[in-house]
MARPAKOL-331154 format. One record per residue (C-alpha): residue number from 0; residue in one letter; z negated, y negated, x negated. Coordinates in pm, whole numbers, plus 50000, padded with zeros to 5 digits. Example, Ala and Ser with C-alpha at 12.3 -4.5 7.8 and 13.67 -1.06 7.14 Angstrom:
2
+-----+-----+-------+-------+-------+
|   n | res |     w |     v |     u |
+-----+-----+-------+-------+-------+
|   0 |   A | 49220 | 50450 | 48770 |
|   1 |   S | 49286 | 50106 | 48633 |
+-----+-----+-------+-------+-------+
//
This chain:
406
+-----+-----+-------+-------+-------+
|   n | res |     w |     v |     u |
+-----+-----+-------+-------+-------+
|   0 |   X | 50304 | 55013 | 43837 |
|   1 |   X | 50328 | 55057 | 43470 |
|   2 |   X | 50449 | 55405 | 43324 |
|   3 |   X | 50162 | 55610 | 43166 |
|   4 |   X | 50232 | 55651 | 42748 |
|   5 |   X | 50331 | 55960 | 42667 |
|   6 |   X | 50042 | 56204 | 42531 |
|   7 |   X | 49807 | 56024 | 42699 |
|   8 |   X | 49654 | 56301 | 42885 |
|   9 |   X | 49754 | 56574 | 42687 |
|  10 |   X | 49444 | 56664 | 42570 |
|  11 |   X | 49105 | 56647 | 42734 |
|  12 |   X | 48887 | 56518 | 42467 |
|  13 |   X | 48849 | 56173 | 42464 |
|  14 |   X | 48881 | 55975 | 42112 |
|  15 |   X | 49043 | 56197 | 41985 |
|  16 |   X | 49368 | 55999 | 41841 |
|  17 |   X | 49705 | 56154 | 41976 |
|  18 |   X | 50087 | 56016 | 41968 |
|  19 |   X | 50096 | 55691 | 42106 |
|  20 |   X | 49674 | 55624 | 42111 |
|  21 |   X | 49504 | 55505 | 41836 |
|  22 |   X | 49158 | 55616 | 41755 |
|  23 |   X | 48840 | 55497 | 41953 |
|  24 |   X | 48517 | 55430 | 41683 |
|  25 |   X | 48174 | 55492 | 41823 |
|  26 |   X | 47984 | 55123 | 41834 |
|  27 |   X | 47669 | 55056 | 41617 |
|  28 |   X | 47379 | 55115 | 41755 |
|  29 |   X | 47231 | 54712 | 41755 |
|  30 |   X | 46878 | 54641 | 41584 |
|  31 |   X | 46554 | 54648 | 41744 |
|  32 |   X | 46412 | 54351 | 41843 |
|  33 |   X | 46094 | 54271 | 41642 |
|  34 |   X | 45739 | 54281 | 41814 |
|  35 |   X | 45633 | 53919 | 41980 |
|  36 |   X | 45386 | 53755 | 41713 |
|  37 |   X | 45042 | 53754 | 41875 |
|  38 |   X | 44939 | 53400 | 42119 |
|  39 |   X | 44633 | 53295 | 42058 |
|  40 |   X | 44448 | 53094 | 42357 |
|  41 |   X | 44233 | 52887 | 42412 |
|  42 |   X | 43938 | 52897 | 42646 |
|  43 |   X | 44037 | 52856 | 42975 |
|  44 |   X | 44416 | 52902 | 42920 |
|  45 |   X | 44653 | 53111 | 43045 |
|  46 |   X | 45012 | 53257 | 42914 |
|  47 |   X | 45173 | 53000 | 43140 |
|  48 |   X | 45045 | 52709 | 42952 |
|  49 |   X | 44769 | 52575 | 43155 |
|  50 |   X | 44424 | 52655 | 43288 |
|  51 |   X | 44333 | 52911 | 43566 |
|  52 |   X | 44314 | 52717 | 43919 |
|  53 |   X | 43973 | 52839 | 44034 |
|  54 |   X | 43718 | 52729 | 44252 |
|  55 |   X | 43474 | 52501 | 44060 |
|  56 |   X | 43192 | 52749 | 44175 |
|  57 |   X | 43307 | 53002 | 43959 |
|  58 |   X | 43334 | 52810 | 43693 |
|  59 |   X | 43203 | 52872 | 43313 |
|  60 |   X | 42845 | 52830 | 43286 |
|  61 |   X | 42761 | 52466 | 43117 |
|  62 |   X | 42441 | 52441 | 42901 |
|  63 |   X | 42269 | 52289 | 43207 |
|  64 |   X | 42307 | 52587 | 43416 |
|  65 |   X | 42189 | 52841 | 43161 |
|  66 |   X | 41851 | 52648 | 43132 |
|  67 |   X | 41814 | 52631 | 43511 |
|  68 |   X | 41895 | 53004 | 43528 |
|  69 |   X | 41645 | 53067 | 43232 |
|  70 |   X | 41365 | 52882 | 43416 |
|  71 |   X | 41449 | 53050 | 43758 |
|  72 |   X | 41378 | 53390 | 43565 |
|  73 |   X | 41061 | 53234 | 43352 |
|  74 |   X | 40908 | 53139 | 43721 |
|  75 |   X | 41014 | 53508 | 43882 |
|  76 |   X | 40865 | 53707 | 43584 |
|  77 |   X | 40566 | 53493 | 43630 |
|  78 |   X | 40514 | 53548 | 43984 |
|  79 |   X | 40571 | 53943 | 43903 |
|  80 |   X | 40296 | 53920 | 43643 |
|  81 |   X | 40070 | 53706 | 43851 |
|  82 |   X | 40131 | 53979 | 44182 |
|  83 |   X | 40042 | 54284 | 43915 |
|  84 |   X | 39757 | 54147 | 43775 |
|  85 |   X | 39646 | 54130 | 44147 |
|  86 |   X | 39781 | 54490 | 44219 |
|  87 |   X | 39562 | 54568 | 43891 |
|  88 |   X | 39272 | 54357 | 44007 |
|  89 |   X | 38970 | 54541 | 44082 |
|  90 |   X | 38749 | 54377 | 44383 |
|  91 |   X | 38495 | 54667 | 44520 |
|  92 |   X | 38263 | 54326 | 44646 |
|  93 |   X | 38465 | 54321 | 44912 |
|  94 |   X | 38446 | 53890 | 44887 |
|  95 |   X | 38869 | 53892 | 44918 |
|  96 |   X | 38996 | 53532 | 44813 |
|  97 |   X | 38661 | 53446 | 44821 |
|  98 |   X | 38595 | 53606 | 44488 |
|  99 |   X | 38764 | 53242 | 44374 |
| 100 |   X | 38408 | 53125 | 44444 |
| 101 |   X | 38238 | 53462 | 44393 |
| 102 |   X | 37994 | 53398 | 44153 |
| 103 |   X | 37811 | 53080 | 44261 |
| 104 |   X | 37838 | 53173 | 44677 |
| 105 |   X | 37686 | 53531 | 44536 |
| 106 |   X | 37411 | 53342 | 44328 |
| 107 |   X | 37302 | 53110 | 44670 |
| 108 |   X | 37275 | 53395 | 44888 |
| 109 |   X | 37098 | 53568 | 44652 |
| 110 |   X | 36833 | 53307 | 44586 |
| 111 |   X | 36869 | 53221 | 44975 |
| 112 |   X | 36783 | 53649 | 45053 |
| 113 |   X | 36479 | 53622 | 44785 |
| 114 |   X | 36342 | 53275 | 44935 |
| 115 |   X | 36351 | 53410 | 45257 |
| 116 |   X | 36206 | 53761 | 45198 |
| 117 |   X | 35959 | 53601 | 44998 |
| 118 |   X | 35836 | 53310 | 45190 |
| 119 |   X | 35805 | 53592 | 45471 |
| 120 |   X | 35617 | 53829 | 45297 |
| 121 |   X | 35339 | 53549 | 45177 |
| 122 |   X | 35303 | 53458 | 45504 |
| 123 |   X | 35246 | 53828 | 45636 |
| 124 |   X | 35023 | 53840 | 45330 |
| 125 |   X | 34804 | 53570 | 45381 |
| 126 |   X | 34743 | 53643 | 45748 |
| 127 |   X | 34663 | 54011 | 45610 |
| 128 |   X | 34434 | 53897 | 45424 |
| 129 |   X | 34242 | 53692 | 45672 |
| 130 |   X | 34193 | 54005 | 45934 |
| 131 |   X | 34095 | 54214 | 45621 |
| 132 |   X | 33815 | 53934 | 45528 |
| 133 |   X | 33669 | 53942 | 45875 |
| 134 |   X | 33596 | 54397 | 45811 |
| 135 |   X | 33293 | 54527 | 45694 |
| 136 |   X | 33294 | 54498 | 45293 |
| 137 |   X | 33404 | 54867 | 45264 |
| 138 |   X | 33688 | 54769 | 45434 |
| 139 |   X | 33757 | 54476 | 45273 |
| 140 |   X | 33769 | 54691 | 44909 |
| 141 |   X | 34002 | 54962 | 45049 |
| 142 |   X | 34244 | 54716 | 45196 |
| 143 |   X | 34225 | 54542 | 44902 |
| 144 |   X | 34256 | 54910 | 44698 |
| 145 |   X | 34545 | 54991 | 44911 |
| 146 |   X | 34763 | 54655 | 44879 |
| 147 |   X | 34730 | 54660 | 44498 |
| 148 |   X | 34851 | 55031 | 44495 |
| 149 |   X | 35122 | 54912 | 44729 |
| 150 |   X | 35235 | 54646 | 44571 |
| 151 |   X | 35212 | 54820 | 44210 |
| 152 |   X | 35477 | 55057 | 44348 |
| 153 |   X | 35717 | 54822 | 44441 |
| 154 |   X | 35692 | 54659 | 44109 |
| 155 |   X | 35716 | 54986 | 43913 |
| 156 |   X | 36046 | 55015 | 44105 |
| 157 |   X | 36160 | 54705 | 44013 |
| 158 |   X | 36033 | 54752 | 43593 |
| 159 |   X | 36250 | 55119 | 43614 |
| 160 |   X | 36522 | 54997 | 43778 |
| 161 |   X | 36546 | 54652 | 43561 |
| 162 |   X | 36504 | 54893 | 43244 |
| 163 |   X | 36787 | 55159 | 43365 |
| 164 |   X | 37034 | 54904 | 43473 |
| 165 |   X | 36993 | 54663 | 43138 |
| 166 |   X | 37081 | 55018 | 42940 |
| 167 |   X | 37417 | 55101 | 43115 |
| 168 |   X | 37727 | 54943 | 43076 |
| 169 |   X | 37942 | 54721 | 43287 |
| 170 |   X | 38164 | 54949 | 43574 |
| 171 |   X | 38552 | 54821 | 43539 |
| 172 |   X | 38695 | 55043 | 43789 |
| 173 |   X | 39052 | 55179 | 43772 |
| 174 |   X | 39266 | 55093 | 44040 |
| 175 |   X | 39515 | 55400 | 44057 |
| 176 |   X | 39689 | 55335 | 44342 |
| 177 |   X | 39784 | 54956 | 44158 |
| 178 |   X | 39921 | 55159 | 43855 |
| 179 |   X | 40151 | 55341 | 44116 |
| 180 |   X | 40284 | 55048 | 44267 |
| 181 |   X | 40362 | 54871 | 43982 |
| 182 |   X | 40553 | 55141 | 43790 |
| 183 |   X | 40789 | 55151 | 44107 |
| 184 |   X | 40893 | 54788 | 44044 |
| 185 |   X | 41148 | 54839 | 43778 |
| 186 |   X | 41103 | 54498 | 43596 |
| 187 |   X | 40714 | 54546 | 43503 |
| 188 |   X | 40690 | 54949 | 43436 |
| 189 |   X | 40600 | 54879 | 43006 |
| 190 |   X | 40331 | 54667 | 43219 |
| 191 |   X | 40261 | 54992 | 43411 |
| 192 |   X | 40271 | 55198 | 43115 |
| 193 |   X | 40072 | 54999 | 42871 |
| 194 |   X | 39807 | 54976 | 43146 |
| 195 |   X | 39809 | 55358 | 43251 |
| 196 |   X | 39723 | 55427 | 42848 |
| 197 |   X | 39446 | 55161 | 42883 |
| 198 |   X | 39278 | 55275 | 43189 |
| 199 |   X | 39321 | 55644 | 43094 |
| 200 |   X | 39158 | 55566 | 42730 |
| 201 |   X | 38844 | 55387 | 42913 |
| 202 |   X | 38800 | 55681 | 43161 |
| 203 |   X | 38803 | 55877 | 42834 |
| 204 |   X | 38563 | 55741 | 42668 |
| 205 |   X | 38375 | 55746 | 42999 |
| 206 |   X | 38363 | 56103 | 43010 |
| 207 |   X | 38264 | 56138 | 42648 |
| 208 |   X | 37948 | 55926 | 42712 |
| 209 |   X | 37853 | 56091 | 43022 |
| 210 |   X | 37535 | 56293 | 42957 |
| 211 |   X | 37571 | 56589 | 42993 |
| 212 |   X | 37468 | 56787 | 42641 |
| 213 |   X | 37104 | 56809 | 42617 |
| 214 |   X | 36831 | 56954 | 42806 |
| 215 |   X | 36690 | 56636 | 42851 |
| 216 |   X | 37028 | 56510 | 43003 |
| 217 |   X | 37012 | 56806 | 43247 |
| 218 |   X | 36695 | 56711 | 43370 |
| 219 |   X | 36775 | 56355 | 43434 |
| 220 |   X | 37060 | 56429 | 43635 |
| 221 |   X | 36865 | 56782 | 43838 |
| 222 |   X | 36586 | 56461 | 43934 |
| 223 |   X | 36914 | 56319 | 44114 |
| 224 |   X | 37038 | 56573 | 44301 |
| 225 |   X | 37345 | 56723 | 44055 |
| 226 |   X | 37227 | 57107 | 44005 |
| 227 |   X | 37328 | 57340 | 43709 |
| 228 |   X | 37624 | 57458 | 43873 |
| 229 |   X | 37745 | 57124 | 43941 |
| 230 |   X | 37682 | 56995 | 43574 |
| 231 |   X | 37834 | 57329 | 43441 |
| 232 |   X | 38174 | 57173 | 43654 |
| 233 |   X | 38116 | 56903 | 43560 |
| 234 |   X | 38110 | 57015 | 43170 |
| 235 |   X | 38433 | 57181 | 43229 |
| 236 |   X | 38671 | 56925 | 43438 |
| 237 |   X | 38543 | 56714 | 43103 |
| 238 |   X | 38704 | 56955 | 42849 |
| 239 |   X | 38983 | 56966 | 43049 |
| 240 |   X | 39058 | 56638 | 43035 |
| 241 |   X | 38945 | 56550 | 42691 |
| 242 |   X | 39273 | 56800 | 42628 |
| 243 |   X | 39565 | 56623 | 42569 |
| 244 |   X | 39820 | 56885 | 42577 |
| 245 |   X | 39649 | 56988 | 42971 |
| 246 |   X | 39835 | 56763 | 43180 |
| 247 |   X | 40227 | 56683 | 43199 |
| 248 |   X | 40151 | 56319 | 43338 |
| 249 |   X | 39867 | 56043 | 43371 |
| 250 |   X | 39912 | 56074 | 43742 |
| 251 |   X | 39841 | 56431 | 43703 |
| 252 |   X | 39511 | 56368 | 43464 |
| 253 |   X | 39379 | 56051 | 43726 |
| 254 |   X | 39413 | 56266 | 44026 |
| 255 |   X | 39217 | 56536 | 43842 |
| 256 |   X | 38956 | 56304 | 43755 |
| 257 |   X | 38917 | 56184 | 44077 |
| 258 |   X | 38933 | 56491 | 44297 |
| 259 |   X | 38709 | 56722 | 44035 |
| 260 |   X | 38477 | 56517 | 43828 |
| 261 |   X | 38412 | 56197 | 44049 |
| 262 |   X | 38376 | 56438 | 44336 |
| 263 |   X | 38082 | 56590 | 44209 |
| 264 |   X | 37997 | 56255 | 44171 |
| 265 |   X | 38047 | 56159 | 44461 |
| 266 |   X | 37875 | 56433 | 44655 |
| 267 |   X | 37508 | 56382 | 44448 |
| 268 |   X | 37552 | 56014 | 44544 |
| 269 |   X | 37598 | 56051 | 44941 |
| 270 |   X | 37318 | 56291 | 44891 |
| 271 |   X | 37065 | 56045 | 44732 |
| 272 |   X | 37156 | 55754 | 45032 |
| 273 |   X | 37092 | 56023 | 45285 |
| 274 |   X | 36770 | 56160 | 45098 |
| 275 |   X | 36642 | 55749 | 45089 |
| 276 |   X | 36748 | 55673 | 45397 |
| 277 |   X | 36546 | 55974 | 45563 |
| 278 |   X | 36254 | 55873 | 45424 |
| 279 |   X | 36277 | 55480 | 45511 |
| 280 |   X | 36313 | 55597 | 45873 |
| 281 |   X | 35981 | 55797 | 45908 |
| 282 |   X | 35804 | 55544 | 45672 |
| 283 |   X | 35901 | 55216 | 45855 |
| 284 |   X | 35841 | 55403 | 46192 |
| 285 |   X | 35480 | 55454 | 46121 |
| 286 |   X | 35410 | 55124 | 45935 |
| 287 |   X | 35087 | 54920 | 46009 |
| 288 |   X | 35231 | 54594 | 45979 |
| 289 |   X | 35526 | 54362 | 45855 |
| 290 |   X | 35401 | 54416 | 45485 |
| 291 |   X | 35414 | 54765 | 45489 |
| 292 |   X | 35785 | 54740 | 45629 |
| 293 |   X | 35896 | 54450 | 45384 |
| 294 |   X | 35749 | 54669 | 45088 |
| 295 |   X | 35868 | 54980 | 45185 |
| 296 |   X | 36215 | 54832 | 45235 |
| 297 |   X | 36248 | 54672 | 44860 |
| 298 |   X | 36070 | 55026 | 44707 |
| 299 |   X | 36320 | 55232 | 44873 |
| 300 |   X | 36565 | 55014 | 44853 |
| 301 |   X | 36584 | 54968 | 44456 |
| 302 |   X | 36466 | 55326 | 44379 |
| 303 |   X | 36778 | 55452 | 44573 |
| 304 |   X | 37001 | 55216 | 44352 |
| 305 |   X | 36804 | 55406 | 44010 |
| 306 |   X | 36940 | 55678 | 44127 |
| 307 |   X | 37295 | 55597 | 44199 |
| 308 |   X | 37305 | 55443 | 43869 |
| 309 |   X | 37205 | 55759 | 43727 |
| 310 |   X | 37434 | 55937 | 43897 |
| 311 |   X | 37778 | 55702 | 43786 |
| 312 |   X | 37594 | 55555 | 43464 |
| 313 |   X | 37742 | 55258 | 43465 |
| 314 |   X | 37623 | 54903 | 43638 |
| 315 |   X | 37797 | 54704 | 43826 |
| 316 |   X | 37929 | 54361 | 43736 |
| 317 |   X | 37768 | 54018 | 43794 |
| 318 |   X | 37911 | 53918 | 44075 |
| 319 |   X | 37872 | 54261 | 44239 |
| 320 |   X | 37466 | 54293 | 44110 |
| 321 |   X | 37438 | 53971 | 44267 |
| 322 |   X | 37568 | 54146 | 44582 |
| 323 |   X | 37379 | 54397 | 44602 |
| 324 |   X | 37024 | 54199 | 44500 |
| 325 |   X | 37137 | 53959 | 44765 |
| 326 |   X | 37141 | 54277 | 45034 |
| 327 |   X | 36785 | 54434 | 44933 |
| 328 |   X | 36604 | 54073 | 45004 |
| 329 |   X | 36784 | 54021 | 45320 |
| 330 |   X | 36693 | 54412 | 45445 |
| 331 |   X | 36370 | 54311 | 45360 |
| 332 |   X | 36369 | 54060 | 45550 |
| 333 |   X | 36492 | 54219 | 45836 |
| 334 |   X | 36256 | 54466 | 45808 |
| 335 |   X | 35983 | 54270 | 45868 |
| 336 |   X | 36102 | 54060 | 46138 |
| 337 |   X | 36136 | 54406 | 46292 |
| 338 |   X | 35809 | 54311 | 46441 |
| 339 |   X | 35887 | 54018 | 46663 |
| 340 |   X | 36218 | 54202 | 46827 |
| 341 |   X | 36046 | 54489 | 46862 |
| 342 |   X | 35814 | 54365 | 47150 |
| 343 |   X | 36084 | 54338 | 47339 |
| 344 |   X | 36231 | 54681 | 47278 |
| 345 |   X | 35917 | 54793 | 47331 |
| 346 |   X | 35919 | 54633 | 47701 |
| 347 |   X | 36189 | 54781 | 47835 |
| 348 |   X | 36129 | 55132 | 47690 |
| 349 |   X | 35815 | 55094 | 47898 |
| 350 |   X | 35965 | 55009 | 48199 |
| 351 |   X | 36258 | 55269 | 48120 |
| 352 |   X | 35955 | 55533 | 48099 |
| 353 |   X | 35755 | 55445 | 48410 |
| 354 |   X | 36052 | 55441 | 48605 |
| 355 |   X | 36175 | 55774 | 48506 |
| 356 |   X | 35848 | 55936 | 48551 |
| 357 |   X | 35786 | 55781 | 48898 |
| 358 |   X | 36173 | 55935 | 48992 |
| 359 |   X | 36026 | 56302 | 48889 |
| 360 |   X | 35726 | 56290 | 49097 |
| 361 |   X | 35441 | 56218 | 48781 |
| 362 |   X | 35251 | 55917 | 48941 |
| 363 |   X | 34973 | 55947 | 48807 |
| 364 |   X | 34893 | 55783 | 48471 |
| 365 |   X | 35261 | 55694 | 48416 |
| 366 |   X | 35169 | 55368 | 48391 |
| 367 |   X | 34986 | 55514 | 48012 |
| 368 |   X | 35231 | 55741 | 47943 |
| 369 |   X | 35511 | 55447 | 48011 |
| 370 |   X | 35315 | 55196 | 47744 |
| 371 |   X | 35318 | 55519 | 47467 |
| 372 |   X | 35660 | 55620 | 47488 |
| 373 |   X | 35763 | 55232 | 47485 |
| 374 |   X | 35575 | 55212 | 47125 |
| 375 |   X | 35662 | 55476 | 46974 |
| 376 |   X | 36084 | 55469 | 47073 |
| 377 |   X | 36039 | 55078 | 46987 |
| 378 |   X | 35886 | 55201 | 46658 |
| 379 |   X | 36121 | 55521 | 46607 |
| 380 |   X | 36417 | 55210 | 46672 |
| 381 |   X | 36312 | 55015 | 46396 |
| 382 |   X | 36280 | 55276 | 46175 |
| 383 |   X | 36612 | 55439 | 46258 |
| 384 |   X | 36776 | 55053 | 46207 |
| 385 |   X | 36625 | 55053 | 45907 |
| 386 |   X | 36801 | 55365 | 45801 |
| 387 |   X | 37118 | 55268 | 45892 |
| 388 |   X | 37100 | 54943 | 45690 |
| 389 |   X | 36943 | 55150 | 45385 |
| 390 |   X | 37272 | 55395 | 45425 |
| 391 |   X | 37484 | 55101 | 45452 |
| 392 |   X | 37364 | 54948 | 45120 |
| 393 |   X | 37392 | 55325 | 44938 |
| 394 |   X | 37757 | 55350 | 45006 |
| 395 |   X | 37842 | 54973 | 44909 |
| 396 |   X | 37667 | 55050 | 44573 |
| 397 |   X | 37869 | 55418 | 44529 |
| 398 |   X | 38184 | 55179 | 44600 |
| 399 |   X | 38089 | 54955 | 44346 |
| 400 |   X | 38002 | 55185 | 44054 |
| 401 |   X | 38297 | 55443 | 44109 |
| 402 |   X | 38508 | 55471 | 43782 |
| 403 |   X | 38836 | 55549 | 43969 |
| 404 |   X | 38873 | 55330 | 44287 |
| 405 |   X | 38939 | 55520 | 44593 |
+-----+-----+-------+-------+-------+
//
């Protein structure tokens, strides 16, 4: 082993030069290295020189596939327009998908109700008139008296209700619930929005033609059943929401049109059907004949529509005026075929009768008192039938001329 040099570890610091050690220089510190320059690729490539190895499904879009995308979308938007204007679509008629063919199926059954109501009540007519040719002459003239009275009424109905109805204007009923369904489908709400502003301008202007200013406005709508108080409501749910600055939202402003103006509506409307239909019942009860039934029928009938026009003013559309033209002929009709059923009801009322007043011990003349009771519940029958049908016909029409669908 090699001897140490002397004065090598006489002192601790290293570098420091002593005998027989020369001095140790610090190195340099060496230059940076300067920053790689920036590769620029290409699509596709990668920093190992070649392209990603990927499954060919998730592969860049070509030209082809963005136009098949692009119509895939076109379609879908369409069928979202196509299912809102459905959502949006009002149909009080009730017809369904058969409001494809509304118009001329509404037209046939109209002119089918008026043929046969018609071709029924000459018939009735003529034989009328043949018993009323075989009275004494007096009789003759008040017969005669009485059926041009009659049927001056009816027509009178008719002329006012012809007059009121050309006057109003079409009924395009909101359909609130629509609006709500279509502002929860993210992709159509500015179709949601732009048709909440429309429908809430139309009910606007609504309320600001509603009569409801001058004293002959107030007595129009007293003759249908809405009273002071309920016009002095109805006067104030208006200013209300004439306000802008009242309500936070539209759903807020419908749901207050609905629940406090169309109400009150709503209310005088059930009570004109019920105040028609009342009267039908006694009248068709004590009718003569078939005439007096048919006629009674189509002057009740129409002046019960009067006043539920009077009540919404508005009319409803073609296709649901056809409707309801369509039901007044065929009640009419059924009204005065009342008469041939009504033997039969008549029958077993009678039997009904006798039996029960044999079971409580009245023999005697229940045979008489059998026959009466059979006419008159056969009779009370058809006129309660002929109620029903009336009330029937009242609410359809209060559907159909509703501003805000319920």
């Amino acid at each position: 082993m090699p001897a140490t040099p002397p004065g090598w570890d006489d002192d601790d610091r290293i570098g420091v030069p002593t005998a027989g050690r020369a001095a140790t220089l610090p190195r340099p510190p060496e230059p940076a290295a300067p920053p790689p320059e920036p590769v620029e690729l290409r699509e596709g490539e990668t920093e190992l020189g070649r392209p990603p190895q990927v499954p060919s499904a998730l592969d860049l879009l070509s030209d082809a596939d963005r136009a098949t995308l692009r119509k895939l979308e076109e379609e879908q938007a369409a069928k979202e327009l196509a299912e809102a204007e459905l959502l949006l679509a009002a149909d009080p008629t009730g017809l369904g998908w058969l409001g494809w063919f509304g118009a001329p199926l509404v037209f046939a059954a109209l002119v089918g109700s008026v043929g046969l109501a018609g071709l029924f009540t000459f018939n009735q007519i003529l034989s009328l008139l043949a018993n009323l040719a075989a009275q004494p002459t007096w009789v003759q003239y008040a017969g005669y008296a009485g059926l041009a009275l009659f049927a001056g009424c009816v027509l009178w109905a008719f002329g006012r209700f012809a007059l009121l109805y050309a006057r109003l204007r079409r009924n395009r009923q909101v359909q609130v619930r629509g609006l709500e369904e279509l502002a929860r489908r993210t992709r159509l709400r500015w179709l949601a929005a732009a048709k909440t502003t429309e429908a809430r301008e139309q009910l606007e202007a609504y309320l600001r033609a509603y009569p409801l200013d001058t004293e002959k406005d107030r007595k129009a709508l007293l003759a249908v059943g809405l009273t002071d108080e309920a016009q002095a409501r109805l006067r104030a749910v208006r200013e209300q929401l004439l306000d802008p600055a009242k309500f936070a939202s539209s759903e807020q402003w419908f749901a207050r049109f609905r629940d406090a103006f169309q109400a009150e509506l709503d209310a005088a409307a059930e009570a004109r059907v019920r105040y028609w239909a009342s009267r039908i019942w006694v009248v068709t009860a004590v009718a003569p004949n078939a005439v007096v039934d048919t006629g009674a029928t189509l002057f009740y009938a129409v002046s019960m529509l009067t006043d539920l026009c009077r009540v919404y003013q508005v009319r409803a559309g073609r296709t649901g005026t056809g409707v309801l033209l369509g039901r007044v002929f065929f009640n009419a009709y059924l009204a005065g075929q009342g008469a041939e059923w009504e033997k039969v009801v008549e029958d077993q009322y009678d039997q009904l009768f006798h039996e029960a007043l044999n079971v409580v011990g009245v023999g005697i003349g229940s045979g008489l008192a059998g026959k009466v009771l059979g006419k008159v519940g056969a009779r009370a029958t058809t006129g309660y039938l002929n109620r029903v049908m009336l009330a029937r016909l009242g609410r359809y029409s209060a559907q159909l001329l509703r501003p805000v669908a319920r």
